[in-house]
C-alpha positions as CSV (number, residue, x, y, z in Angstrom):
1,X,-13.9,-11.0,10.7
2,X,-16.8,-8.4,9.4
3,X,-16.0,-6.0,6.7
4,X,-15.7,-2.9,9.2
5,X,-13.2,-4.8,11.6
6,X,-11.3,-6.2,8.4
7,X,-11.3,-2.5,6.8
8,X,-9.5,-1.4,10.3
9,X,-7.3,-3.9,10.4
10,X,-5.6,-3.1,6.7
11,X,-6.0,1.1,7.9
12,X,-4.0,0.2,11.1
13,X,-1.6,-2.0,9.8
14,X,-0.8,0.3,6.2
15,X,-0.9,3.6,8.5
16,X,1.9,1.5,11.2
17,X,3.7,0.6,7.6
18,X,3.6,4.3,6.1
19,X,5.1,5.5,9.7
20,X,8.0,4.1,9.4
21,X,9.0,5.0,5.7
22,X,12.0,7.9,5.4
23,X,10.5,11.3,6.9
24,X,13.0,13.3,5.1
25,X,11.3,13.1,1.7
26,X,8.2,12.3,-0.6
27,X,7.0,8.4,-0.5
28,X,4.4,6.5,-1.7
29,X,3.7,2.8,-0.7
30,X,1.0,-0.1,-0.9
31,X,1.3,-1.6,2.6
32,X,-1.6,-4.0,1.6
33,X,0.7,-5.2,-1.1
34,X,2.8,-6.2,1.5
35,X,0.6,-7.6,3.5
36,X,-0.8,-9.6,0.7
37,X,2.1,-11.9,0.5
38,X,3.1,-11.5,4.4
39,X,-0.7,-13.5,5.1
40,X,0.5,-16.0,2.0
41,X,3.4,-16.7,4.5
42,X,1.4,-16.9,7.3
43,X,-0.5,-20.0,5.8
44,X,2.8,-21.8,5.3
45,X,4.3,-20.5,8.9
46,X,4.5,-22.1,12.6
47,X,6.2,-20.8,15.6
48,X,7.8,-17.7,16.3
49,X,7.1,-16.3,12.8
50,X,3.1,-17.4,13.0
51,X,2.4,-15.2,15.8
52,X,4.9,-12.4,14.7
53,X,2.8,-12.3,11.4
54,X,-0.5,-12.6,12.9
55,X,0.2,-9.5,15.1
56,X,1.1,-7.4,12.8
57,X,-1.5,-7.8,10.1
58,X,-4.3,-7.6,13.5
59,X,-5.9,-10.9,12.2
60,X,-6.9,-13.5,14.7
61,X,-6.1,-16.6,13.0
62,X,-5.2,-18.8,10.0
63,X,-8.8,-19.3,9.3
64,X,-9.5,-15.5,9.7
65,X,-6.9,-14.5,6.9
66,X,-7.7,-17.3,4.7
67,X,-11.5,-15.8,4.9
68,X,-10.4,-11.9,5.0
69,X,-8.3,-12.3,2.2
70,X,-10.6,-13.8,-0.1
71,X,-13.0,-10.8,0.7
72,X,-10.2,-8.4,-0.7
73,X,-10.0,-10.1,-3.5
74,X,-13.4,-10.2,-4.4
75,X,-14.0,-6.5,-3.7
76,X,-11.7,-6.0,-5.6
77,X,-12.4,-7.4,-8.5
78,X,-16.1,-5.8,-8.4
79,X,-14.7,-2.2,-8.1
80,X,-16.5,-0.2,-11.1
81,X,-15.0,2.7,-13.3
82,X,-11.5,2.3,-13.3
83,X,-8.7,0.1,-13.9
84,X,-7.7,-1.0,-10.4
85,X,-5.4,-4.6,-11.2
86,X,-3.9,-7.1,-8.2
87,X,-2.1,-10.0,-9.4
88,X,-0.2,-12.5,-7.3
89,X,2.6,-14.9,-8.4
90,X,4.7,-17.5,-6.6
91,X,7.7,-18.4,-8.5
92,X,8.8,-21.6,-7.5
93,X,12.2,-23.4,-8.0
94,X,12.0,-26.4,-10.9
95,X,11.6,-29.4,-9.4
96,X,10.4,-28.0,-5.9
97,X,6.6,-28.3,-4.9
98,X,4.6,-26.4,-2.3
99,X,2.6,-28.2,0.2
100,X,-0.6,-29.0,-0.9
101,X,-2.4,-27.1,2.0
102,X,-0.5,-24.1,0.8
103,X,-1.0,-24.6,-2.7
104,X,-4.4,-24.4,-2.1
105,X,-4.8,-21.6,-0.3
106,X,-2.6,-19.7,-2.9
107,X,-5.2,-20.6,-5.5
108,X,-8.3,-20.3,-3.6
109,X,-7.8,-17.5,-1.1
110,X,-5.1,-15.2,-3.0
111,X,-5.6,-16.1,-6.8
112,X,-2.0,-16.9,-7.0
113,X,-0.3,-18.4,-10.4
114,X,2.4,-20.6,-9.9
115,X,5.1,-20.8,-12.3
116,X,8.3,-22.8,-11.7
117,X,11.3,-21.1,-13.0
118,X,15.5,-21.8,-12.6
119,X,16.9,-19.4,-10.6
120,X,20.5,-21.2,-10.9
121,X,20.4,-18.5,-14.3
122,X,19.7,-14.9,-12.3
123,X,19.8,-12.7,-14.7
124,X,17.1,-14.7,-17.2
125,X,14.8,-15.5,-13.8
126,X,15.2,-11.6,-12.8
127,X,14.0,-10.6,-16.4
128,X,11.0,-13.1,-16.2
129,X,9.9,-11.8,-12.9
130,X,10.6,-8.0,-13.6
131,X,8.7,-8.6,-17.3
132,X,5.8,-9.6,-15.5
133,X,5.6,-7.2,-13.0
134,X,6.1,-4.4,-15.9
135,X,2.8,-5.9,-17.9
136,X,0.6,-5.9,-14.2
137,X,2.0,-2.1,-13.4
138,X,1.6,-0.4,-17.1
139,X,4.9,-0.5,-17.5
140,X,5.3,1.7,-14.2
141,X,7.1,-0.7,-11.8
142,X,10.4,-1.5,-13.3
143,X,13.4,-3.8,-12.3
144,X,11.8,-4.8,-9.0
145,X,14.4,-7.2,-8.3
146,X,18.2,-8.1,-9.6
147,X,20.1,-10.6,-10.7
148,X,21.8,-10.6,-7.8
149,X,19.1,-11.6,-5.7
150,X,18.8,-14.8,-7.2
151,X,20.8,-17.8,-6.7
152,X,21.3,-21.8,-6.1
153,X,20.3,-21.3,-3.0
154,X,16.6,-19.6,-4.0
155,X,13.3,-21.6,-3.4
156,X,10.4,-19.1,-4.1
157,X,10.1,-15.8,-4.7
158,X,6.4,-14.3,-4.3
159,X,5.8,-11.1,-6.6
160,X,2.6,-9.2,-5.6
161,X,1.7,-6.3,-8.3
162,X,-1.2,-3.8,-7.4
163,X,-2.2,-0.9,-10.4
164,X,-4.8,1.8,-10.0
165,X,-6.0,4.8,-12.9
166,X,-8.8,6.6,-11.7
167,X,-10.4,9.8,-13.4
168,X,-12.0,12.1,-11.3
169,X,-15.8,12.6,-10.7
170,X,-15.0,16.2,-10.7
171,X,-11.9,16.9,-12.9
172,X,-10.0,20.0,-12.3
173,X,-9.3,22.5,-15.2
174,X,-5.8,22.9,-16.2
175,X,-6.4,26.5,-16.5
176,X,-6.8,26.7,-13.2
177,X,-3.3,25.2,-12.3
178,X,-0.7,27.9,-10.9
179,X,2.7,27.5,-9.2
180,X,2.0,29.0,-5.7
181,X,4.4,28.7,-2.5
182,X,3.8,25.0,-0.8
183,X,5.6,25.2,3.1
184,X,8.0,22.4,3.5
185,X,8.5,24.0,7.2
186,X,7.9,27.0,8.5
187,X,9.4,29.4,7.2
188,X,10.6,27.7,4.2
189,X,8.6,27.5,0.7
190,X,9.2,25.6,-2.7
191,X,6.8,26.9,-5.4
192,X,4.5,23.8,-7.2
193,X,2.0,23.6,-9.9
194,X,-1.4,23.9,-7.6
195,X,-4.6,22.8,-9.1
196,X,-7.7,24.1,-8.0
197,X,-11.5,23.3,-7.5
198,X,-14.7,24.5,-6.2
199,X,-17.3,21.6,-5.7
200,X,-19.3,19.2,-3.3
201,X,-16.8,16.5,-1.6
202,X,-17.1,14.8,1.3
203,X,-15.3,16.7,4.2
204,X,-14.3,16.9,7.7
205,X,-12.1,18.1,10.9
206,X,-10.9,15.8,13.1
207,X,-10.0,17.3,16.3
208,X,-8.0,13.7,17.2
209,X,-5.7,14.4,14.3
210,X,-5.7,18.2,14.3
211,X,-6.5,17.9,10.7
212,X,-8.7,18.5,7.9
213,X,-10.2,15.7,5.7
214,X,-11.3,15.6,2.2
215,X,-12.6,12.5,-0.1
216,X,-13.0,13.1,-3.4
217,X,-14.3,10.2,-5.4
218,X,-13.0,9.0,-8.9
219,X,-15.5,8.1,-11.8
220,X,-18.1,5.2,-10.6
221,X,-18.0,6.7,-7.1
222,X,-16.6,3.6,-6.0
223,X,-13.1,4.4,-4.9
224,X,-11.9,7.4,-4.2
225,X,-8.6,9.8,-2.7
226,X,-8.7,11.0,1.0
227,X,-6.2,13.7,1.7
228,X,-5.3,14.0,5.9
229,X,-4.1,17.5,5.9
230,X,-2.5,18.6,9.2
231,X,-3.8,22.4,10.3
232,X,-0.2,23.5,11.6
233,X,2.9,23.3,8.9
234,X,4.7,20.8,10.3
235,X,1.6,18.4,11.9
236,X,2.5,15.4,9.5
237,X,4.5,13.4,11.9
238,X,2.1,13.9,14.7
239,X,-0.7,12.5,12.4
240,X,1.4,10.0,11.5
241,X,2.1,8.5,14.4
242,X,-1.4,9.3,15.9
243,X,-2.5,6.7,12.9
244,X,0.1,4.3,13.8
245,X,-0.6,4.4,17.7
246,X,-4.7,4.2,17.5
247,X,-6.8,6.9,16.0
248,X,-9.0,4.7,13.2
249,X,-8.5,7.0,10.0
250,X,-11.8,4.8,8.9
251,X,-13.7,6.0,11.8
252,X,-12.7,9.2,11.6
253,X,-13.8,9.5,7.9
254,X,-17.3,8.3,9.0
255,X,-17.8,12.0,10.6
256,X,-17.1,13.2,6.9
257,X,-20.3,15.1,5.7
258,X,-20.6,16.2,1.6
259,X,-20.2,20.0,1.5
260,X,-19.4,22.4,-1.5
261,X,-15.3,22.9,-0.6
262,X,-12.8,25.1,-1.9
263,X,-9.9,22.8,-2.7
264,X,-5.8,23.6,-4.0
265,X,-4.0,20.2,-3.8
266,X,-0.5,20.2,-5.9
267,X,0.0,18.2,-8.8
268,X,2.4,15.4,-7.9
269,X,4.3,12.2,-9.0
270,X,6.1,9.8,-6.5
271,X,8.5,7.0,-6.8
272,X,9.8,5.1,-4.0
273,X,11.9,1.5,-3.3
274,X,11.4,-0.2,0.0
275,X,13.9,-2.4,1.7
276,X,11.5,-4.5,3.8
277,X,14.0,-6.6,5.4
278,X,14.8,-3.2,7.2
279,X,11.2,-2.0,7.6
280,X,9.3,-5.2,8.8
281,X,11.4,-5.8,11.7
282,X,10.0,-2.4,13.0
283,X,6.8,-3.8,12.8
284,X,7.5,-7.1,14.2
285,X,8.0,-9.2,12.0
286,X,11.3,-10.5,12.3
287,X,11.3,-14.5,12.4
288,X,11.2,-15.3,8.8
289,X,14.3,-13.2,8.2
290,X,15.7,-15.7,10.7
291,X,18.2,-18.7,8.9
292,X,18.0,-20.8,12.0
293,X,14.7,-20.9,13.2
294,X,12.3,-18.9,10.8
295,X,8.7,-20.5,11.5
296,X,8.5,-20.7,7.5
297,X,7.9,-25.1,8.3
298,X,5.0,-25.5,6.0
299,X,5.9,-23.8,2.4
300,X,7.5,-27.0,0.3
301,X,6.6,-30.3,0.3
302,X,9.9,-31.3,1.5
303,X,11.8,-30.4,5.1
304,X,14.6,-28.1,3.7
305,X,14.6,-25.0,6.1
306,X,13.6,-21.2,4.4
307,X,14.0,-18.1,5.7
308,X,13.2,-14.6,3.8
309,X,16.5,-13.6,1.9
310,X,15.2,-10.1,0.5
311,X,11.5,-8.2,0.8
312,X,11.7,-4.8,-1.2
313,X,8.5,-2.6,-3.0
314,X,8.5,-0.1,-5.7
315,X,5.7,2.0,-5.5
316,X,4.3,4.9,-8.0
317,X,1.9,7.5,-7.9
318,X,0.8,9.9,-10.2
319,X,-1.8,12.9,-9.2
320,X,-2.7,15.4,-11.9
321,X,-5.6,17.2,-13.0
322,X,-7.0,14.3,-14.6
323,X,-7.0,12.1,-12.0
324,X,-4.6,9.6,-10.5
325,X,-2.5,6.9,-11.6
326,X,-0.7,4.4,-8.9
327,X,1.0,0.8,-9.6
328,X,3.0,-1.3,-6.5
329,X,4.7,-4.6,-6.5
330,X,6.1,-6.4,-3.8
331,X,8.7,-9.1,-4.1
332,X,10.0,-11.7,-1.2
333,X,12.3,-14.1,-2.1
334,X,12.3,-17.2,0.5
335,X,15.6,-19.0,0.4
336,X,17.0,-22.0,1.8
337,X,19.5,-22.2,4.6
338,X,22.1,-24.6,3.8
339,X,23.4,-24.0,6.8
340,X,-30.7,28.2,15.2
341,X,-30.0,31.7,13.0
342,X,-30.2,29.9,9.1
343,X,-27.2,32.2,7.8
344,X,-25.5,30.4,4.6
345,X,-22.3,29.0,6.3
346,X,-18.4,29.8,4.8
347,X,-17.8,27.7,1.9
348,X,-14.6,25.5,3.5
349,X,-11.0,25.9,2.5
350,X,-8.9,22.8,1.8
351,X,-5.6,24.7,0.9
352,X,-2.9,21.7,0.8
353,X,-0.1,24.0,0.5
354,X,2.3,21.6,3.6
355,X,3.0,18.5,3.8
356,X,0.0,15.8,3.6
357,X,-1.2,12.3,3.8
358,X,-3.3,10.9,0.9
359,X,-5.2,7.6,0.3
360,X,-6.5,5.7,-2.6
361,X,-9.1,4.0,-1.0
362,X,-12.2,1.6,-2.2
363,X,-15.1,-0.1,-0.7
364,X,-12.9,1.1,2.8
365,X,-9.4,-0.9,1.9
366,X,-6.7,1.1,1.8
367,X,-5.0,0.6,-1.5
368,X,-1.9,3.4,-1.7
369,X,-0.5,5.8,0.9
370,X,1.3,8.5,-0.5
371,X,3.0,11.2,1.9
372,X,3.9,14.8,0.1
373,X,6.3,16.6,1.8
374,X,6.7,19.2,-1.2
375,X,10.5,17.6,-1.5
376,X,12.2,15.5,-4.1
């Protein structure tokens, strides 16, 4: 798979993730985190859960993920002027190996370290896990699992953490920051610290989306936010499920042109927890949640049958006039089933004042998805 069709592929399947997160409230999310340790489990899957898997994350084959995947990675690791971590751990139960296949793929294609750990003693395995997750997230991601998740019955659990802080190219002042009216719906307003800038960013209108678009890079000009800001009030969910259904927010963005733009985005911070046994399903993927006939045949070295006992993700994002701040982790715990006229044109107005999509975005992968509603 080329970069362009691989960057597509993440878009389609993070913009079909962020669709079908709670409407009724701000969320933020890492859908490639997700997907991270959903292609892990491909490697290690058969029949029904192979296909089910290679659907949804819109890669051909085995070979294609093991080969996509390492290309993340990489560009990842050569993104320039911020901190932008993703670390990948499979916790595996003492005594218990994975198949050598996988364990190599782990390694090789997903930089995974492999730790073996007693989950017989829940609440010290929780506080390994969570500890580690902490140090990858600046201390942002907190208690991803519980105690309670763990048990005798446990096999692997595989943690996924993803952090981003970017500065801005173009910092706004914090003089410039005033509470104005932001329009949940029509009609109705909640007041929030705007910032605001005047400067060249890359912009656009997208008739498919019936929506404005702005990029505005961080430091290094390597990664950068896009904001998808519907024109009417209460557009979000339209755009949402436009994205989800087929309009390519990476093609769209190639229409963008750089442009001096008037621009009033709200400060913001988001938390959100994602049950992803509930969400997946809705994408798909439902086999490995399965305890009778999961697909999950070629994770251990042995022929004891797994099945995914808990998915959930904290996510966290932080927009201010500095910049932005963003940290994931994603936790799955596989378990065993014991049973013409040159007039100077209008500077543009990007006036986020209703609800909004944003992006942290690098090198064309999706990172974060963050949807604003202006509610709590």
């Amino acid at each position: 798979m080329d970069s362009p069709a691989l960057s597509s592929a993440i878009a389609k399947f993070s913009l079909q993730f962020c669709n079908e997160l709670d409407k009724s409230k701000n969320v933020v999310s890492s859908p490639l985190s997700a997907e991270i340790l959903l292609a892990l489990l491909s490697l290690g899957s058969s029949e029904p859960a192979l296909p089910e898997l290679l659907t949804a994350i819109g890669i051909q084959d085995t070979e294609a993920i093991r080969s996509s995947f390492s290309l993340v990675s990489s560009r990842l690791k050569s993104i320039k002027g911020l901190w932008m971590y993703l670390a990948n751990r499979v916790y595996i139960k003492k005594d218990y190996e994975l198949r050598a296949e996988l364990k190599q793929d782990a390694v090789q294609v997903f930089d995974v370290a492999l730790k073996p750990i007693d989950f017989c003693n829940g609440a010290v395995s929780a506080k390994v896990i969570n500890d580690w997750v902490e140090s990858k997230t600046n201390k942002k991601i907190k208690d991803l699992i519980s105690e309670d998740d763990l048990d005798e019955f446990t096999r692997l659990v595989l943690v996924n953490a993803i952090y981003f802080k970017g500065k801005w190219k173009h910092q706004f002042k914090a003089l410039n920051t005033r509470n104005k009216p932001f329009y949940v719906k029509i009609g109705t307003t909640v007041d929030v610290p705007m910032m605001y800038i005047e400067e060249k960013f890359r912009y656009g209108e997208s008739d498919k989306l019936n929506a404005q678009l702005l990029e505005m890079s961080y430091e290094g000009d390597e990664a950068s936010m896009v904001i998808v800001l519907p024109r009417n009030v209460e557009g979000l969910d339209a755009v949402l499920e436009q994205l989800a259904t087929g309009v390519d927010l990476v093609q769209e963005m190639q229409s963008m042109i750089s442009t001096k733009v008037e621009v009033y985005i709200p400060k913001f911070k988001i938390e959100t927890e994602i049950d992803l046994t509930e969400l997946l399903p809705k994408l798909g993927i439902k086999a490995i949640f399965d305890k009778e006939n999961s697909g999950l045949t070629k994770i251990l070295d042995s022929d004891e049958a797994l099945y995914v006992s808990k998915g959930i993700q904290k996510a966290f994002i932080e927009v201010n006039e500095e910049g932005a701040e963003a940290a994931a982790a994603t936790a799955m715990m596989v378990t065993s089933y014991c049973t013409s006229v040159n007039f100077a044109p209008p500077v543009p107005v990007f006036n986020a004042n209703r609800p909004f999509l944003t992006a942290v975005q690098a090198h064309g992968t999706l990172y974060f998805l963050a949807v604003h509603r202006g509610k709590e």
